[in-house]
N, C-alpha and C positions, 0 to 999 in steps of 0.2 A: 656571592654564595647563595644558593640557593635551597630551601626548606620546602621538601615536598611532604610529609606528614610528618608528625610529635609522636612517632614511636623511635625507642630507645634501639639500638640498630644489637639484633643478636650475634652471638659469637662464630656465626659463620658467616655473616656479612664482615665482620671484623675481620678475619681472618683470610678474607676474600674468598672462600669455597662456595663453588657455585656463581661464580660472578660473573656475567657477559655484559659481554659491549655495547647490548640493545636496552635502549631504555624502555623500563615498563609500559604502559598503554596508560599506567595513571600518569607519567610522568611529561608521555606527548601531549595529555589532554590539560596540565597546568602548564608545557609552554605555550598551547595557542590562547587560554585566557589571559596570561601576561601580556600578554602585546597589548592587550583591549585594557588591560588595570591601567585608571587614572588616577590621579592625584589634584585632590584640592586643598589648597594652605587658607584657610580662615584669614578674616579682616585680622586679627590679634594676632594671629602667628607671621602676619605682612607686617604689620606694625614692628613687632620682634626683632622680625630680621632687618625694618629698615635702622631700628636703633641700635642695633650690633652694629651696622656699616658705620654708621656716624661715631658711635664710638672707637669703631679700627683707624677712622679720618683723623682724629684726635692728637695734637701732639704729645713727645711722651713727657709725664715730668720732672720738674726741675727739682727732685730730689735734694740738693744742695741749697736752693733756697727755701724748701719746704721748712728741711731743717734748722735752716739759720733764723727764718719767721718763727719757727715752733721755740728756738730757745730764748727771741727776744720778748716772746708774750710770757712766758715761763718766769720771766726774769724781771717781767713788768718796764721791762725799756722800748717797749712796741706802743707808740701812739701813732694810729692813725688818723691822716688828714678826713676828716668827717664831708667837708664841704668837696674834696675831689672824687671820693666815694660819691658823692649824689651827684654829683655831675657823669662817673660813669654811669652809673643806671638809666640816669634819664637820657643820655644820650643811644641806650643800646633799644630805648623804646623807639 
């Protein structure tokens, strides 16, 4: 879609009265500057979008165990093993 100026369109453009097929002279002269409009995405907006990707990579989760961890901490019957927790860490360094 295209926006060639921010005026509100009156009731005989609405209406189509008076309307031909030929586009205005403003209108030729905003398509040949499109073609030349570019586009630069900022360091940070690269960044963004690369961490949307890696988050879509992601699998999805285990709802069902989320759940069943969430009711044994709840319930205080959730100990975990301390020494295989620091073994995963250190091993992810």
């Amino acid at each position: 879609m295209k926006i060639y100026n921010n005026k509100p369109a009156s009731n005989q453009e609405v209406a189509g009265i008076g309307k031909t097929d030929k586009p205005a002279p403003q209108e030729k002269a905003s398509a040949a500057q499109s073609a030349s409009d570019k586009i630069k995405i900022s360091s940070r907006g690269r960044e963004i979008s690369e961490m949307m990707d890696a988050i879509s990579k992601l699998p999805p989760t285990r709802d069902d165990r989320v759940n069943a961890l969430k009711e044994m901490v709840s319930s205080g019957k959730y100990s975990p093993d301390s020494l295989k927790i620091a073994e995963k860490l250190i091993g992810e360094l």
